[in-house]
N, C-alpha and C positions, 0 to 999 in steps of 0.2 A: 504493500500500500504506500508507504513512503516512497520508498523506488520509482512509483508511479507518478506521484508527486514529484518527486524533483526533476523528473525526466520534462514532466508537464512546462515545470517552473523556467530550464535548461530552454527549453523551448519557445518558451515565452518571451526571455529574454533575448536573446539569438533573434525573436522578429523584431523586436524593438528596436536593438542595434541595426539590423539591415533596413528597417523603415525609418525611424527615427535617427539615425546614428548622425546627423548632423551636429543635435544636441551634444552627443560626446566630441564630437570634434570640436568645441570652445564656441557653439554661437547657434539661433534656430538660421541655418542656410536656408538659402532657396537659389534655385537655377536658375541663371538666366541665359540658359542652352541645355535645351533637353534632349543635343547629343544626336538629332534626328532630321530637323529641320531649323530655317528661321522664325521661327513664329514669334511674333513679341520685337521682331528687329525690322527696321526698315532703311536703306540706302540713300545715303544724301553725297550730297559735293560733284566726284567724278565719277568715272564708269568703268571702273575696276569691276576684276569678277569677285563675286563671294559664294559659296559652292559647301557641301557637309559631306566629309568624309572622314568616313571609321571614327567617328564621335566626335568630330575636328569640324572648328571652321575655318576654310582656308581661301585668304585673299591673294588674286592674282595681277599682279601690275597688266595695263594696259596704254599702248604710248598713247601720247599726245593725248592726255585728261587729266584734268587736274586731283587735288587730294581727292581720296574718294573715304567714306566712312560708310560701316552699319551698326547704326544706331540703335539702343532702346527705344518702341513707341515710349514708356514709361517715363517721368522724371524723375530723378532722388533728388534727396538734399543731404539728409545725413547718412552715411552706409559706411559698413566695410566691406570692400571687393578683393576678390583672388581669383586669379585665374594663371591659367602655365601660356607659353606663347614660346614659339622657333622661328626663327626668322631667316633669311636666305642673307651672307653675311655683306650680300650689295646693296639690301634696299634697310630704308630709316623707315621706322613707323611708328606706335605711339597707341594708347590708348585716353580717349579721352572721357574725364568726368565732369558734371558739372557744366555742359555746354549748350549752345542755343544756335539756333539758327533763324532769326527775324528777315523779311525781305525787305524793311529799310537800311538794316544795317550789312554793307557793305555786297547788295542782290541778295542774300543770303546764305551768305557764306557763312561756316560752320566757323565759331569762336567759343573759346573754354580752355579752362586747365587740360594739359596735355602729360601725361606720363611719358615720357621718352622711352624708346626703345631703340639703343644705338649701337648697331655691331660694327661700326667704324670704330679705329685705334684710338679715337677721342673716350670712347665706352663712358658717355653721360648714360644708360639705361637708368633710369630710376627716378633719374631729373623731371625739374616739372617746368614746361614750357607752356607758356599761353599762345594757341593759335590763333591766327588770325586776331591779335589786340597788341599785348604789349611784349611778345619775343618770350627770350631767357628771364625765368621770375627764380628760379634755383636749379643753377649747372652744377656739377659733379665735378667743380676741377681742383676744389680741396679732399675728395672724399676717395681717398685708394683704394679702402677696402670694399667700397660698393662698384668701385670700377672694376675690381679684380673678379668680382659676384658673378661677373658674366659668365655664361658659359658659350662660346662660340657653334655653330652648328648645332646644338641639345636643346631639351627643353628646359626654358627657367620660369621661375612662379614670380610674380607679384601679388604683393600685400598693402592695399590704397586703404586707407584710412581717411574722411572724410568729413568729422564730425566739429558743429559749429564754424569757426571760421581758422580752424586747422586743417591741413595736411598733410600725412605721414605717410613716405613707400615703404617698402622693403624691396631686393632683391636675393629671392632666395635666400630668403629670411635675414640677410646683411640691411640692415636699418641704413637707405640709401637719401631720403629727405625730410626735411622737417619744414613747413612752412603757415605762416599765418598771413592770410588774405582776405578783406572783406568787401572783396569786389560782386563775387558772384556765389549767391547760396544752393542755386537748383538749377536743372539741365540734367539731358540724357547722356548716358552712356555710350561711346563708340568707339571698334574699330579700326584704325588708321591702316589705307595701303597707300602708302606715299607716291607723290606720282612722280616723272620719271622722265617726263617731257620727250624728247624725241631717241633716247638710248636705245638703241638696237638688244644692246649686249644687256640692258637688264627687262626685257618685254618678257610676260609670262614666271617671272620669279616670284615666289610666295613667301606666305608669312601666315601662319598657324597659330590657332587660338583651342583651348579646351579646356575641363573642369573652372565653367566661368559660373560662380558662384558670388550670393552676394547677402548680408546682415542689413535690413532696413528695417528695422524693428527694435529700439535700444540699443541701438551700436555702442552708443558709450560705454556699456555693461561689460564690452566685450573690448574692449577697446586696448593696445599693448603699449607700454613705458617704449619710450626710446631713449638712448644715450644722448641722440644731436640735438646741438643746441636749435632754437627754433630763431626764423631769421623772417623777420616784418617785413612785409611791402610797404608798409607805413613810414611815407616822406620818402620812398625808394622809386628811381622808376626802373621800367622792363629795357630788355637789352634793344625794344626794335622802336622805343618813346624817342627816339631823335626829333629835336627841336623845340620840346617840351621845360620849360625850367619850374619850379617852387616858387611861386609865390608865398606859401609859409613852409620856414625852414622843419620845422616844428619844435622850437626851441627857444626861439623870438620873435619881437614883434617887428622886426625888421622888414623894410617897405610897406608897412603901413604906417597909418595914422585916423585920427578922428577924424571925422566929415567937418565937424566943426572946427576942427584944435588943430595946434603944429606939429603937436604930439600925439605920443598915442595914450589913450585912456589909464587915466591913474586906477582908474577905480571899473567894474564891472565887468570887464574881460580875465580870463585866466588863462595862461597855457601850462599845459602841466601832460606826461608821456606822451607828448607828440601831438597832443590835442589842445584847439582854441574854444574855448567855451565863453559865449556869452551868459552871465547868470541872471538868473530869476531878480523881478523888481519888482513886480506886480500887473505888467502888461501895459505899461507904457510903450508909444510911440515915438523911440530915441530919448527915453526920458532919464536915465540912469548913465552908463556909460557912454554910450549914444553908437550910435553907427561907426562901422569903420570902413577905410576905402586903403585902395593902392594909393602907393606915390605915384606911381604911373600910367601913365591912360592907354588906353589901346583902341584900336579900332578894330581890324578883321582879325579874327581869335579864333582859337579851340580851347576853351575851360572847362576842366573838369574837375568836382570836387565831393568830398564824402562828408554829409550830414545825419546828424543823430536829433532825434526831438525828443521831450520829454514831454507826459498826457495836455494834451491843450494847447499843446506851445504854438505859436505865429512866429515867425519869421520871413528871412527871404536873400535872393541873391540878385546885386542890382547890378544892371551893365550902362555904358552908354550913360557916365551917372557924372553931373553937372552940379559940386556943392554950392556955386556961386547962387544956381538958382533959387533956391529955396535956403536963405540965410535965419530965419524965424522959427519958430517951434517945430518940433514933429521932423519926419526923415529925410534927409536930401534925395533929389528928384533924378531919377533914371526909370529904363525898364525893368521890369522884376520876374523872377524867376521865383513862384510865392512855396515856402517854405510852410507848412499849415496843416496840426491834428485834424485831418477833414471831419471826423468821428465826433469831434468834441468840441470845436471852438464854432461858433457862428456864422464867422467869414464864409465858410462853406459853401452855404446856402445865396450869399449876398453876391453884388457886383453890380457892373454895366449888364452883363449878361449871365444869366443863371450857369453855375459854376467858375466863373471866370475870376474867384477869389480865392480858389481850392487849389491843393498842392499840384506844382507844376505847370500851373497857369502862366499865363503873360498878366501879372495881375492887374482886373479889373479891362483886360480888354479881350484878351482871347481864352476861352475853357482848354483845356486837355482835353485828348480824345481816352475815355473811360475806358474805351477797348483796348488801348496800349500802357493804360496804367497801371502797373502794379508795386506799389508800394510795401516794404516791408513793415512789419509791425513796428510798432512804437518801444523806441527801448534799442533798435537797433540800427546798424547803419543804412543810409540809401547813398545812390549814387547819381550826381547831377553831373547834365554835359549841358552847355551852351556854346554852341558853333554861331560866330554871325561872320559872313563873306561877302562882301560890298552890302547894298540892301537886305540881303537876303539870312532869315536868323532860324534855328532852331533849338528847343527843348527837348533834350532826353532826360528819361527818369529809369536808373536801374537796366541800361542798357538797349531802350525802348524808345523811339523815336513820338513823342504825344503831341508836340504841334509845332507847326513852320508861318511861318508869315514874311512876307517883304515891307520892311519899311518904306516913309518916303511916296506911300500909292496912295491914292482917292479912296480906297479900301481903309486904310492904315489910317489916315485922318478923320474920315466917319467913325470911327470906331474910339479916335481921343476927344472928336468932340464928344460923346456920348457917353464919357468917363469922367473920372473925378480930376482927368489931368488936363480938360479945355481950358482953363487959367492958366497955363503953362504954354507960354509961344514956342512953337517950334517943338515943342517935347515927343521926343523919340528918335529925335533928325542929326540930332547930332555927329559931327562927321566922327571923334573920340570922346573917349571919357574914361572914369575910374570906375574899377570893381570895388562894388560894397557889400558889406555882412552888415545883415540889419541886427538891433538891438529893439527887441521890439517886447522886453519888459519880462520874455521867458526864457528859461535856461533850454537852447540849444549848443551844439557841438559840433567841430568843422574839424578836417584834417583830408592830408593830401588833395589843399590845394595846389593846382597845377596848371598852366596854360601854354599854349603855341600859338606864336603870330605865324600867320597866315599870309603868305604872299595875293 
């Protein structure tokens, strides 16, 4: 009877491990290749082949196309992935996490954190490259023993770590990066067969993927120590940001100043790890430390910068900003780029035009398009662009292009007579002016700002 029992028992266990056995392996896994087909994956960029063989996916260069990926339909945000990969030791490829493909930004080419995979004598595999954005964000040319991790011709495992605004590979288990980025929290999975342009000698060469496995379900639970020190993009830029400088160092208040003052604010701003914070006053309009601007004007730009709000808060990001004009109470006069808890504060609702005072607006003159907005929660970072090129200006939010307008047109002036800025001659027409960070009485946070003038 016992016997019977433990035979039972023996038994029991033995399905649990062959059904469940992910559990013992350190995490609940779940596939994302079930070894048979694509299902769950779809092809973006170029037109490489991708093919299932012997429980393998395998991508084949094809000339003259560009990158090609296959992607998760799925998004992640936080996970941790493994999977094995062999690669043919001519061609570069990569796996990417965390990425997107919008058709404003750049037709829609594929941009995200990229895991390297390098069997060139450089042997960065492990490295994390952003495509299509900012280049090398962590190359491998301090790291020997994740260069040595490779195996040339065999198969090697990665171990991506993904959780909050960390990054961690492995290489065959050698801890190969460490990084903190809070540029992009979600995007799918892909991928990479590098393309190859018109090489004869590399047409048809492959690169194999298998046991692609992945924890999106409390990853931090499962999450592993690494030795490497972890290395900020904060105030850093990427290896392909040519032309790009720091407007704040993150350390001083160097090239700024008051809108009002010679200086810069004694009292209401802080900078403290890399971050400029305006503090809480009570919701005044410049009332407290007051606005701050560049010392320098600019006219045709690329700005980019990372804002944080806390519940309620109003703020904003002013361009084309003129403090001569508005010498008297309240904020110096430029276009606005509105900074705004849409959830909680009022504004939201209010304007020239219903929404046209809610985050990401042209405030008080043009809305955001809702369908490109997406905002991260409060509490966390977001990501502002402002491109303006002769006339012609745009607002991105978090990578998302929300609205364009041309200054200077019949359009563009019906739209300031019908605003709070018709008492303002000429306002918006400005050939230059200074970038401002409003103090608008609540505690927001700014860091990696950054700009490029624009031929």
């Amino acid at each position: 009877m016992q016997t019977s029992f433990n035979k039972k028992l023996l038994f029991s266990l033995v399905i649990v491990f062959v059904l469940g056995g992910t559990m013992f392996a350190g995490g609940p896994w779940k596939d994302l290749f079930d070894g048979k087909t694509l299902n769950g994956w779809q092809q973006q960029g170029g037109k490489a082949s991708y093919t299932v063989e012997d429980g393998q996916i395998v991508g084949k260069t094809v000339l003259g196309t560009p990158n090609s990926f296959l992607c998760t339909k799925q998004f992640y945000t936080d996970f941790i992935l493994e999977l094995e990969f062999k690669v043919d030791p001519k061609l570069n490829s990569g796996i990417q996490i965390r990425s997107n493909s919008f058709p404003e930004y750049n037709k829609g080419r594929i941009h995200g954190y990229q895991i390297e995979i390098d069997p060139s004598d450089r042997a960065w595999s492990g490295g994390i490259y952003e495509e299509g954005r900012r280049g090398w964000l962590y190359p491998l040319k301090d790291n020997t023993d994740a260069q040595k991790a490779f195996k040339q011709g065999q198969w090697n495992k990665y171990r991506i770590e993904a959780i909050g605004s960390t990054i961690k590979t492995w290489i065959n288990d050698v801890p190969a990066s460490h990084l903190y980025d809070t540029l992009t929290r979600t995007g799918f999975i892909g991928l990479q067969v590098h393309g190859v342009g018109k090489d004869k000698n590399k047409e048809g060469i492959e690169v194999r993927w298998r046991n692609v496995r992945i924890i999106d379900e409390s990853p931090a639970s499962f999450s592993r120590p690494t030795p490497l020190p972890v290395k900020s993009m904060d105030n850093q830029l990427g290896s392909s940001e040519r032309g790009f400088v720091f407007l704040f160092d993150g350390k001083t208040s160097n090239g700024w100043r008051g809108a009002k003052l010679d200086g810069f604010p004694k009292t209401g701003w802080v900078i403290e790890d890399g971050i400029l914070t305006v503090l809480e006053s009570g919701g005044g309009e410049s009332a407290a430390g007051g606005d701050i601007i560049t010392i320098d004007k600019y006219s045709d730009f690329e700005l980019h910068l990372d804002f944080k709000m806390t519940p309620g808060a109003n703020s904003g990001i002013k361009y084309f900003v003129d403090p001569a004009v508005n010498k008297g109470p309240g904020s110096s006069i430029g276009l606005e780029f509105q900074i705004l808890d849409d959830q909680r504060h009022k504004d939201a609702k209010l304007g020239s035009h219903e929404g046209s005072r809610a985050l990401s607006c042209l405030y008080d003159l043009i809305e955001a398009d809702n369908g490109s907005k997406h905002p991260n929660p409060i509490g966390q970072w977001n990501h502002a662009t402002v491109i303006s090129k002769g006339n012609h200006v745009e607002h991105w939010l978090n990578g998302r292009k929300v609205l364009e307008y041309d200054r200077k047109t019949p359009e563009f002036r019906q739209l300031v007579k019908e605003s709070k800025y018709k008492k303002w001659p000429g306002f918006g027409e400005w050939n230059q002016g200074h970038i401002l960070l409003q103090d608008h009485g609540n505690t927001v946070s700014f860091k990696n700002v950054k700009i490029k003038k624009l031929k």
